[in-house]
N, C-alpha and C positions, 0 to 999 in steps of 0.2 A: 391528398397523398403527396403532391408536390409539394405542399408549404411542411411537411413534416420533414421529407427526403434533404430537401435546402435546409432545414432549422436542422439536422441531425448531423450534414455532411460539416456543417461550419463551425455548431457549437463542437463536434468531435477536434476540427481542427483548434480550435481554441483552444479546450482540451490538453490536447498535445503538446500544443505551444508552452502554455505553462507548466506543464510536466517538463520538457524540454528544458524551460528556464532554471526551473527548481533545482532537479535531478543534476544536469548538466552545464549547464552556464552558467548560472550563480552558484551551482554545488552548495544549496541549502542543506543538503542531507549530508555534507563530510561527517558527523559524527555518527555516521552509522558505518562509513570507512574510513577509519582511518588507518594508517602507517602505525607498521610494528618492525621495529627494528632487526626483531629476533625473528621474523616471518619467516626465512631460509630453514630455521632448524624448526620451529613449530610445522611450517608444511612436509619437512622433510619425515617428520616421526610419526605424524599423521600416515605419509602415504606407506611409508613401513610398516603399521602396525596391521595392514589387512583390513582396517576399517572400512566397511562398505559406506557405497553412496546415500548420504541422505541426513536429516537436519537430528543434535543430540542435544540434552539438556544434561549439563555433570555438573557435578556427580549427582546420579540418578542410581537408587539399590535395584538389583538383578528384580524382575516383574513376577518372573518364577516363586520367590520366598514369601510371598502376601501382601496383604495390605498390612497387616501389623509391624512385618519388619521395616516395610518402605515408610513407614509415620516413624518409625525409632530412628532409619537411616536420615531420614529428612530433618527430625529434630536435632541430630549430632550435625548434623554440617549447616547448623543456622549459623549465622558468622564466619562462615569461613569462605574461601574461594571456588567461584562457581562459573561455569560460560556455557554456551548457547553454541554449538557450532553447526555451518553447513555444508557439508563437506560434499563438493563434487571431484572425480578423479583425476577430471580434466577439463582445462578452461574452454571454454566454448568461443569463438567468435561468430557472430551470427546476428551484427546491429541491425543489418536491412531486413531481415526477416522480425526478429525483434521488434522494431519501430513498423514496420506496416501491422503485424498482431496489433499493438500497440492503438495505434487508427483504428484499426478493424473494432477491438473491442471496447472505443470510445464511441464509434458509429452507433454500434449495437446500443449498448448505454441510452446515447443521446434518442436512440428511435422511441428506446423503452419508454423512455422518460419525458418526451414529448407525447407519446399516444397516449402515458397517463395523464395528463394534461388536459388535452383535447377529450379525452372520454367521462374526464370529472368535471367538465366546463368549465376549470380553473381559464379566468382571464384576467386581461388587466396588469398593467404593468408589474405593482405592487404584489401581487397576490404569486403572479409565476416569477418574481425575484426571491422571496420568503419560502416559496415551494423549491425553490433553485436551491437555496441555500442550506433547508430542511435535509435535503436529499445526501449533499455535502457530510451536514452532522452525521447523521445517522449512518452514512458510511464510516466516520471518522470513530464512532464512539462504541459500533459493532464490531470492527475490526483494531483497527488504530489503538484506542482506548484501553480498550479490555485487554490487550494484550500486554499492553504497559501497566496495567494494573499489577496482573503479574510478576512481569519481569524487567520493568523500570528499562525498556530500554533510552538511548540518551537523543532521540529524537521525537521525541512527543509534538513537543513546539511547532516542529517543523511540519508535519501530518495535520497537524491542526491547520496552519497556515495554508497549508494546498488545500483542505477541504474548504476552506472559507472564501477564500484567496480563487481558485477553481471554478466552483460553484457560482461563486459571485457574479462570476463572468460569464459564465452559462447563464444564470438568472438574467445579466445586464442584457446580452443577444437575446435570448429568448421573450424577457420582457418588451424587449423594441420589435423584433421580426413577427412575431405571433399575435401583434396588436394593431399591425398597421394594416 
C-alpha cells in the first residue's frame, strides 16, 4: 500500500508539473486563447443579450422544430461562420483551489492506475512504460480526438503532445519505482 501511495503522490506530482509547463510556462496551448481585439464589444453583447451560463455551438436550429428541420438548418450554414462559445457571467479567480483539485485529481488518477497495474501483474520496466503511455492515448483519442473530429478545434497537436509527453513520464517513474 505504501509503494502505491509514494508511486501515486509523485507520478500525480509529475503530472502536475507538466501540465504546469504546458498550460502555463511554455503556454503550449495559446491557440486555444487567444487575443481578440474586438473582445470589449463581443463580451459586452454577450452579457446584454441575457444569455445564460453555459457552453453554445452557433448557429445551432431551435431543438423544438425536429430533427428534419435541424438537418436542413445544418445543411444551409455548411460554409459559413460558426463558433463554440462558453460563456461564464463572471470571471472566477480561484488558482489555489484550482491547482490543488488539480493534485487531488492526479492523485486519484495515479492510485487508479497504479492498483491496475499491480492487480494485472503488469511488471517490468518496459511493459508499465507502454501501459503508461496506452493510458495517455486512450485519454487522448476518447476525449481529445473525438472532439476534434468534430469540431477541428486548433490545438489538437498540442493534447496529443501532453498525452504522450505526460504519460511518458508517468511510465519513465513508474517503470523505475515499481521495479526496484
Amino acid at each position: 500500500m505504501k509503494r502505491i501511495f509514494i508511486g501515486s503522490i509523485v507520478g500525480a506530482l509529475i503530472l502536475f508539473f507538466w501540465q504546469f509547463l504546458s498550460q502555463a510556462a511554455l503556454d503550449l496551448h495559446k491557440n486555444e486563447h487567444q487575443y481578440a481585439a474586438v473582445q470589449d464589444t463581443i463580451l459586452q453583447a454577450l452579457s446584454s443579450s441575457g444569455l445564460k451560463e453555459g457552453k453554445y455551438l452557433m448557429p445551432l436550429q431551435d431543438p423544438a422544430l425536429g430533427y428534419e428541420a435541424q438537418m436542413k438548418f445544418a445543411q444551409e450554414n455548411v460554409g459559413k461562420p460558426m463558433a463554440i462559445i462558453d460563456y461564464k457571467i463572471a470571471k472566477e479567480a480561484n488558482m489555489g483551489m484550482n491547482m490543488a483539485r488539480g493534485v487531488l485529481v492526479n492523485i486519484i488518477i495515479l492510485y487508479l492506475f497504479i492498483t491496475l497495474l499491480t492487480k494485472t501483474n503488469t511488471n517490468g520496466f518496459k511493459s508499465i512504460f507502454l501501459a503508461a503511455l496506452s493510458v495517455g492515448l486512450i485519454g487522448f483519442f476518447n476525449h481529445a480526438y473525438t472532439n476534434y473530429i468534430w469540431y477541428h478545434s486548433t490545438d489538437i497537436m498540442m493534447d496529443l503532445l501532453d498525452a504522450v509527453l505526460g504519460w511518458g513520464l508517468i511510465g519513465l517513474w513508474l517503470g523505475y519505482y515499481l521495479n526496484k
